[in-house]
Backbone as CSV, one residue per row, in Angstrom:
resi,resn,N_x,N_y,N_z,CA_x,CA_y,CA_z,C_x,C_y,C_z
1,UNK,100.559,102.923,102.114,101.499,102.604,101.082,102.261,103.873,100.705
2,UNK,103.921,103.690,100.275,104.683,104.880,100.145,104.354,104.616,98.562
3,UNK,103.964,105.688,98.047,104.020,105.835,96.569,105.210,106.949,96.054
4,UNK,105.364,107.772,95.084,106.400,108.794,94.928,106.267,110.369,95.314
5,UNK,105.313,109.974,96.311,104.514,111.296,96.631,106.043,111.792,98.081
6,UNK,106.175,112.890,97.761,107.409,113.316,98.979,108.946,112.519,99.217
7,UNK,108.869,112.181,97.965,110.538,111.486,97.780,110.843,111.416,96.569
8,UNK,112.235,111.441,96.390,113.009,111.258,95.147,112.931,110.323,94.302
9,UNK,111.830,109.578,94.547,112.132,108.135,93.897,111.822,108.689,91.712
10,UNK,110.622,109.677,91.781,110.421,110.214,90.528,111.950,110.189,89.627
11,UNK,112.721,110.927,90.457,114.038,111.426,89.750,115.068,109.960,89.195
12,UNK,114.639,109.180,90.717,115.737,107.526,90.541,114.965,107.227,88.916
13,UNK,113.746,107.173,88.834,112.662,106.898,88.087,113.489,107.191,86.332
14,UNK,113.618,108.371,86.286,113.816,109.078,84.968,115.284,108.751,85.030
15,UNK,116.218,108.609,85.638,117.590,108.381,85.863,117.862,106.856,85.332
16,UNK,117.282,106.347,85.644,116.913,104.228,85.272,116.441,104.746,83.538
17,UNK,115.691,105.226,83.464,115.574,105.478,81.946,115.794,106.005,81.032
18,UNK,117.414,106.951,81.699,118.115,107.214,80.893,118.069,108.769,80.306
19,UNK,116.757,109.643,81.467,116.315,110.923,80.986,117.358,111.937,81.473
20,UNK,118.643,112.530,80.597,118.831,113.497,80.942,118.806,114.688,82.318
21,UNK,119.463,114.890,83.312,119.372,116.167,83.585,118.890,117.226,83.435
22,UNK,119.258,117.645,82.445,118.570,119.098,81.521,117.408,118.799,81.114
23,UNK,116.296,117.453,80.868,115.276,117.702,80.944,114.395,116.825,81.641
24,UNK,114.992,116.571,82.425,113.673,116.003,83.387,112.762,116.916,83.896
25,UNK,113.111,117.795,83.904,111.618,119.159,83.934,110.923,118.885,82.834
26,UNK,111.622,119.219,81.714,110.585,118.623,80.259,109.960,117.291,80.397
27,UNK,110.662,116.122,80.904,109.933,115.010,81.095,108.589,114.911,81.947
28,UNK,109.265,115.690,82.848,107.819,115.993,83.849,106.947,116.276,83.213
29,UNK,106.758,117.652,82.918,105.849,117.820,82.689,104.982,117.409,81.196
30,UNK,106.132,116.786,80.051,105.694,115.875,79.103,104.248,114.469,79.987
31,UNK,105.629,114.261,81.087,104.298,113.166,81.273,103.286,113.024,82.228
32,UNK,103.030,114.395,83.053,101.849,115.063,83.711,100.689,115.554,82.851
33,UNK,101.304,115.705,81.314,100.630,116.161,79.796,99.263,114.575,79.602
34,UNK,99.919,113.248,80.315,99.437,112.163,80.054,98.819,112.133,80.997
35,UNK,99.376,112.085,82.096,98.660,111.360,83.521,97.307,111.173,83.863
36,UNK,96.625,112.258,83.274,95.200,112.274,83.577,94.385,111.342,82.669
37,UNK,94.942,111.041,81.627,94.224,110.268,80.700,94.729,108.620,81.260
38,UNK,95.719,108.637,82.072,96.358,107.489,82.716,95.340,106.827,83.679
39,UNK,95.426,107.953,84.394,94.174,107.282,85.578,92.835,107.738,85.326
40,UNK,92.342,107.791,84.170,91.100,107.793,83.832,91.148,106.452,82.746
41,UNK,92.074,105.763,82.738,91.790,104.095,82.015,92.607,104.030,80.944
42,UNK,93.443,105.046,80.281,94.393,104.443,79.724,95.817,104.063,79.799
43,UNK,96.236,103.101,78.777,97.096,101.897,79.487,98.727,102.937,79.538
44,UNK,99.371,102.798,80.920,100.210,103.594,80.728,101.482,103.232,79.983
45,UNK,101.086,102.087,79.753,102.682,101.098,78.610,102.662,102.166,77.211
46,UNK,101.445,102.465,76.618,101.350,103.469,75.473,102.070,104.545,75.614
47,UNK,102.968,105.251,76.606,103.738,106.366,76.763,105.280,105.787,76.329
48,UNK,105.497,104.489,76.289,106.862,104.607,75.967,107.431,104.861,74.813
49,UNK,106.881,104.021,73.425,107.228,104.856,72.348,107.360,106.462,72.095
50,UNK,106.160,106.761,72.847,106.394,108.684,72.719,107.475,109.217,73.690
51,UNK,108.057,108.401,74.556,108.542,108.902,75.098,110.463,108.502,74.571
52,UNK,110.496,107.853,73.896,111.517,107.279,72.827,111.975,107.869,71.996
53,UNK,110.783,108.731,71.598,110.801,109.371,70.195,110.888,110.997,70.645
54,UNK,110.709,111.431,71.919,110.746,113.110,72.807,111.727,112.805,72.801
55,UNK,112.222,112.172,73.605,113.598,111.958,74.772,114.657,111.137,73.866
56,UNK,114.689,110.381,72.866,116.003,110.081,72.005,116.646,108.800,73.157
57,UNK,115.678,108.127,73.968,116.007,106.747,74.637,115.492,105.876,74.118
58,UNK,116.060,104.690,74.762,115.266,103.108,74.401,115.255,102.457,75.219
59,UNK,114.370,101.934,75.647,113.436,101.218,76.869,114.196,99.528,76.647
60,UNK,114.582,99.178,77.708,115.169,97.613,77.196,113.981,96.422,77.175
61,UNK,113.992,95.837,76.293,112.812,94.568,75.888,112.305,94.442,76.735
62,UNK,111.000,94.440,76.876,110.003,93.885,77.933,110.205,94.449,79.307
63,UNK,110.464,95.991,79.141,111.125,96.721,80.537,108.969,97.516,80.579
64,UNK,108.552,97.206,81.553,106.991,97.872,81.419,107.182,98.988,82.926
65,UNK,106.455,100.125,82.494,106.611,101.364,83.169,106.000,101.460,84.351
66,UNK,104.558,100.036,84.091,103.832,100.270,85.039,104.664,99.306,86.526
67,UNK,105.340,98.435,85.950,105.674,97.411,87.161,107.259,97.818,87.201
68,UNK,107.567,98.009,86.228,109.538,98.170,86.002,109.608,99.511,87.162
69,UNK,109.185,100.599,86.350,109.275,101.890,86.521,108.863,102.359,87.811
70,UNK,107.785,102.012,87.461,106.717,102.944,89.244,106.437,101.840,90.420
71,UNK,105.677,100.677,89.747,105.383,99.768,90.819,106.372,99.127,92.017
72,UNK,107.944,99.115,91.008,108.879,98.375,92.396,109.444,99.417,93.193
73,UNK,108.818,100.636,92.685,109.057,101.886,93.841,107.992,102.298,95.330
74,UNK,107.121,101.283,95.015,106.014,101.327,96.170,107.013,100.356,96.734
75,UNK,105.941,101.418,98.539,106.693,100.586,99.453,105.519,100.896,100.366
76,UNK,105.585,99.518,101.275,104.953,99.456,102.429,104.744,101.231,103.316
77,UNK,103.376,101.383,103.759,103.794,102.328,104.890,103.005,101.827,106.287
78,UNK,103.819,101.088,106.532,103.203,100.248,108.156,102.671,100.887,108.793
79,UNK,103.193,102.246,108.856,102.506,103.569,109.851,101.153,103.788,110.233
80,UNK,100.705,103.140,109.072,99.388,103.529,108.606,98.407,102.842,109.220
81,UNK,99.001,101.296,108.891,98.162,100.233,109.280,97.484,99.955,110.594
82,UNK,97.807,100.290,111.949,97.344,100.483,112.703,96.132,101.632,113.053
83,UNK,96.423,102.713,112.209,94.910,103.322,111.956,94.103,102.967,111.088
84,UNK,94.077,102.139,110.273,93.356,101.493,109.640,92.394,100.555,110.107
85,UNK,93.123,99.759,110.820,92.752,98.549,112.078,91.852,99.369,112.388
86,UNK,92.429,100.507,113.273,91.615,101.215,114.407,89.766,101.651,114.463
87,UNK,90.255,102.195,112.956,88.919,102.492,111.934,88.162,101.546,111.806
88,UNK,88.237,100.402,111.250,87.726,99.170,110.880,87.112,98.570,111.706
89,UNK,86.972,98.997,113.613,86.861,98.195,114.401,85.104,98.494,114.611
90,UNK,85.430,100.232,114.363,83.839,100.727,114.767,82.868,100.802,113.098
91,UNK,84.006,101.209,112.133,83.301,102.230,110.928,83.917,101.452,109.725
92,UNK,82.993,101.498,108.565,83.119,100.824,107.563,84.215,101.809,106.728
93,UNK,85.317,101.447,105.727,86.598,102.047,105.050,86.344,101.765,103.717
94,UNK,86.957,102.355,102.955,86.820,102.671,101.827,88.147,103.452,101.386
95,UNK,88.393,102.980,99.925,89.635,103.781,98.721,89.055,104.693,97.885
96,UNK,89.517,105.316,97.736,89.341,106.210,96.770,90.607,106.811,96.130
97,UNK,90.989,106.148,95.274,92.309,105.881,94.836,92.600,106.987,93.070
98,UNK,93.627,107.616,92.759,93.919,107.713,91.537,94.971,106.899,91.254
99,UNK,94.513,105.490,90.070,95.430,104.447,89.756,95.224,104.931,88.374
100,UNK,96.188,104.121,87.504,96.581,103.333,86.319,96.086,102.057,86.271
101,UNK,95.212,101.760,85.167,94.864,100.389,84.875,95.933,99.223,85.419
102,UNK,95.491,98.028,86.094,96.149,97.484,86.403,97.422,97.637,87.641
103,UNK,97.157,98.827,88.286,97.704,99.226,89.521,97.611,98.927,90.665
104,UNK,96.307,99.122,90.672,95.385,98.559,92.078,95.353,97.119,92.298
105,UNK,95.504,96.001,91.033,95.994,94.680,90.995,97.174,94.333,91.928
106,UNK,98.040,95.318,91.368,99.537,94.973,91.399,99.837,95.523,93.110
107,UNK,99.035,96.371,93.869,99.175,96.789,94.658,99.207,95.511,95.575
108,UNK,97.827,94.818,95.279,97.425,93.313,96.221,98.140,92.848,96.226
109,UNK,98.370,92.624,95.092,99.488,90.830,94.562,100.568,91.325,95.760
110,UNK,101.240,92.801,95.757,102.338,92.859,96.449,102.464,93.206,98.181
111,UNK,100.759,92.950,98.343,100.228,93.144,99.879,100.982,94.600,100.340
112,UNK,100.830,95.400,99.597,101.648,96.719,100.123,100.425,97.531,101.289
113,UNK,99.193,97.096,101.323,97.597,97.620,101.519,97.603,96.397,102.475
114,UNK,98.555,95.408,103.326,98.442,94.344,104.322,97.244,93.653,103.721
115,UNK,96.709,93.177,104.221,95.321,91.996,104.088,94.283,93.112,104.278
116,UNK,94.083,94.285,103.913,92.546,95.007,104.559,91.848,94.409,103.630
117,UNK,90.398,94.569,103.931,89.365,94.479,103.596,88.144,95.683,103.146
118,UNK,88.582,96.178,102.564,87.554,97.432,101.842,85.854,97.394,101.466
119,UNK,85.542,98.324,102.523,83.765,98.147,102.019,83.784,98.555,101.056
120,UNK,84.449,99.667,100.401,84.233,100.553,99.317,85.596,100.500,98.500
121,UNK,85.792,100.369,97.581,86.686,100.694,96.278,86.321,101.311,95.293
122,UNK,86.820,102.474,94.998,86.676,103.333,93.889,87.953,104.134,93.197
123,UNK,88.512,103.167,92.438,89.689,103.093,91.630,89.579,104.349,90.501
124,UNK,89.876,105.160,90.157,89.543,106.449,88.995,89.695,105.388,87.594
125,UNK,90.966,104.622,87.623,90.976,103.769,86.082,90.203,103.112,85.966
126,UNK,88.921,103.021,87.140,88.032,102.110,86.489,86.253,102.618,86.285
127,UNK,86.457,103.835,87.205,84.885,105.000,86.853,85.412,105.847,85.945
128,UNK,86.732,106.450,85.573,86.739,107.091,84.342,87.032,108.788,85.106
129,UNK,86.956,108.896,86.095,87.227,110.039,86.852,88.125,109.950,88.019
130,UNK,89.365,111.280,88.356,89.894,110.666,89.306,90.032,112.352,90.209
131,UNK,90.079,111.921,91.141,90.541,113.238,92.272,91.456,114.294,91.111
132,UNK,90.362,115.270,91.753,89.489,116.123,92.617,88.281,116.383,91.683
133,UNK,88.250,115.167,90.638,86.673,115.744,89.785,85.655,115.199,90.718
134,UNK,84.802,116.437,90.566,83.865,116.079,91.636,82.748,114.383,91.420
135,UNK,82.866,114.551,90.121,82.262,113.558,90.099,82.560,111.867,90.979
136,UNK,84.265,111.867,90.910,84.242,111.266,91.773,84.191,110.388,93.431
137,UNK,83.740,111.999,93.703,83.423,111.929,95.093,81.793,111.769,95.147
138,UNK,81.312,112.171,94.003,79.602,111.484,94.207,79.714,109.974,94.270
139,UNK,80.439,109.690,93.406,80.515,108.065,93.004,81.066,107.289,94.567
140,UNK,81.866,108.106,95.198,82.079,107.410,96.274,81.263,107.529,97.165
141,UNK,80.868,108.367,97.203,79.254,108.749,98.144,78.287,107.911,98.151
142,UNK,77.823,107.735,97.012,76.853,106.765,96.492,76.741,104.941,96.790
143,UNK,78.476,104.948,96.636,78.832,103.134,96.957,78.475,103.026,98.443
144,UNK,79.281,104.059,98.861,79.700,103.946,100.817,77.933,104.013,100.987
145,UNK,77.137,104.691,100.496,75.508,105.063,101.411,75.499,106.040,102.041
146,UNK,76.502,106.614,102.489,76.407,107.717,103.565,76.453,109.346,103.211
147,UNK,75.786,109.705,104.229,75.831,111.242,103.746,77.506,111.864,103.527
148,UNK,77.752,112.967,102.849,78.798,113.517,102.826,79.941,114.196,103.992
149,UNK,79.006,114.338,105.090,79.378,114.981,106.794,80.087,113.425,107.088
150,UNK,79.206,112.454,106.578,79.698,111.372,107.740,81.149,110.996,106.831
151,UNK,81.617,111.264,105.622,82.970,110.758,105.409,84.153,111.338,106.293
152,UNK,85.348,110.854,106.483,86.079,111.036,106.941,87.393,110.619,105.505
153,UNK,87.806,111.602,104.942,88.762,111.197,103.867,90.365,111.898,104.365
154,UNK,90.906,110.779,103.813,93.013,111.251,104.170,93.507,111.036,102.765
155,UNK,93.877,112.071,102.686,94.901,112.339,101.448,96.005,112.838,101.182
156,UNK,97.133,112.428,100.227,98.243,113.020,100.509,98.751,114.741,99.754
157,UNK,97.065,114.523,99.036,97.597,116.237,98.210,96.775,116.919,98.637
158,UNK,97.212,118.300,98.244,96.178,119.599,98.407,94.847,119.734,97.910
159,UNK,95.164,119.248,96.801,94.059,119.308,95.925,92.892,118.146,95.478
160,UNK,93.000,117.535,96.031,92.381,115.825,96.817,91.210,116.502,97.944
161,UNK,92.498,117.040,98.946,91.743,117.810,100.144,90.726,118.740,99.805
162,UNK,90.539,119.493,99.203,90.397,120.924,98.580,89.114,120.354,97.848
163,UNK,89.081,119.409,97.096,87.944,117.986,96.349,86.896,117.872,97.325
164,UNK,87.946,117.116,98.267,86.527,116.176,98.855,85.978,117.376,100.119
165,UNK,86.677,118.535,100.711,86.280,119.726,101.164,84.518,120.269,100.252
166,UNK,84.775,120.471,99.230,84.444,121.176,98.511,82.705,120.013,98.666
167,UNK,83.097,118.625,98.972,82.073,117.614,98.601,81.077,117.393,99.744
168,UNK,81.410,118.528,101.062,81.025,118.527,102.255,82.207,117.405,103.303
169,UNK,82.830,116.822,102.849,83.603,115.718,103.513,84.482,116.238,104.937
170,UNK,84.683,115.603,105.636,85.635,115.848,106.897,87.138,115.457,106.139
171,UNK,88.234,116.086,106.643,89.586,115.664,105.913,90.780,115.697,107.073
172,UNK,91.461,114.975,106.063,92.752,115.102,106.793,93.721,114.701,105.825
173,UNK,94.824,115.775,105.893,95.929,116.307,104.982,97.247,115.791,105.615
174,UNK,97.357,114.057,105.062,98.651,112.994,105.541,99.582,113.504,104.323
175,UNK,100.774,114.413,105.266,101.906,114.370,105.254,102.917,113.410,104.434
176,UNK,102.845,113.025,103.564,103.830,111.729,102.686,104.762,111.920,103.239
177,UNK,105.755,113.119,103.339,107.374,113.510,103.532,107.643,113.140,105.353
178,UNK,106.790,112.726,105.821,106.890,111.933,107.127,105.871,111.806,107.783
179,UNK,105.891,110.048,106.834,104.654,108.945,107.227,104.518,108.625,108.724
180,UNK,105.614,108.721,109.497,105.351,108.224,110.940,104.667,109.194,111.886
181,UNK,105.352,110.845,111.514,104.104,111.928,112.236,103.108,111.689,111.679
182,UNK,102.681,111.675,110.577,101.441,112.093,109.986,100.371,110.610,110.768
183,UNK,100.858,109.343,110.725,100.282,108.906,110.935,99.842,108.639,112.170
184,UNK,100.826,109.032,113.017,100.823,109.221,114.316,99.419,110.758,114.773
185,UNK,99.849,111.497,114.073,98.586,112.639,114.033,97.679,111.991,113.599
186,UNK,97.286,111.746,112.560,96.110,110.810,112.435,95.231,110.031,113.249
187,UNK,96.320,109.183,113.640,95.835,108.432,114.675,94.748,109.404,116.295
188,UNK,95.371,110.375,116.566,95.084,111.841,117.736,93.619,112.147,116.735
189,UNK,93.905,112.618,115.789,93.130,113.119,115.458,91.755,112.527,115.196
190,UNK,91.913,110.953,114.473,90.383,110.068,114.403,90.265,110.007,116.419
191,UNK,90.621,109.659,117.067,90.463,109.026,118.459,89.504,110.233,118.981
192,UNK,89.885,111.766,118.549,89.323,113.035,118.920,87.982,113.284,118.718
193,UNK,88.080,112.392,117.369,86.806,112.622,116.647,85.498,111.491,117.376
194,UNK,86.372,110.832,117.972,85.315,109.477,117.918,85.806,109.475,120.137
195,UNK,85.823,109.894,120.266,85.474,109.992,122.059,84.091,108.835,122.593
């Protein structure tokens, strides 16, 4: 799935709502000030009044941040899906996701994740911890059964990587800013692993 990770869509984002030029740096980082409390379970609709009352905008009736704003900016990343398959054929898969309440819903409903089937789900809005606290890589440890050597985790940040590194995990550092190499490497790279 393309989320806003390695594209402009952030900027389309603040532009639709009316944020200024001159401070969408301030916006940023106003609402990176939230994020963590976002995907640790709280509701991200609670940012718009504060953000009404920073920024001197108004949100139009029943405009919600989580589906208006961010959600119709996901997009399919097909790229993917064939290593997914690939995985699935020998070895059990698993998420380990940093969402917003009600994200990971909205993800299904919109089949952006195709039809997989997940042994493991571990959503941060819903254990209360999200990448790179370590805690949540015990928690995923624990669901999956398996030792920490035997994970194989892909992520699109540094510091995700750097997490589940740190958790004993095997990694691999997918490229967002071009889903078709990365996934294409990916693909080389599990096949390498698994001879």
């Amino acid at each position: 799935m393309e989320d806003f990770s390695g594209s402009g869509k952030w900027k389309i984002f603040m532009d639709e709502i009316h944020i200024p030029e001159a401070q969408q740096i301030d916006f940023t980082k106003f609402w990176d000030s939230y994020e963590q409390e976002f995907c640790r379970g709280k509701d991200v609709e609670t940012i718009k009044p504060l953000i009404e009352k920073h920024f001197n905008v108004k949100f139009p009736d029943n405009y919600s941040i989580l589906h208006d704003g961010i959600m119709s900016r996901f997009a399919e990343n097909r790229t993917i899906w064939p290593v997914v398959k690939e995985v699935q054929k020998t070895h059990k898969t698993g998420l380990l996701t940093n969402m917003y309440p009600g994200m990971l819903n909205a993800i299904h409903a919109r089949k952006l994740l195709d039809d997989f089937t997940w042994d493991v789900t571990v959503d941060s809005s819903v254990v209360g911890f999200q990448k790179p606290d370590p805690e949540i890589y015990q928690i995923a440890e624990e669901k999956a059964g398996v030792k920490p050597e035997e994970i194989f985790f892909i992520d699109n940040s540094a510091k995700n990587i750097e997490g589940a590194q740190k958790a004993g995990w095997q990694t691999f550092h997918y490229d967002a800013t071009n889903p078709e190499k990365a996934s294409k490497d990916l693909m080389e790279v599990w096949k390498g692993l698994h001879k």
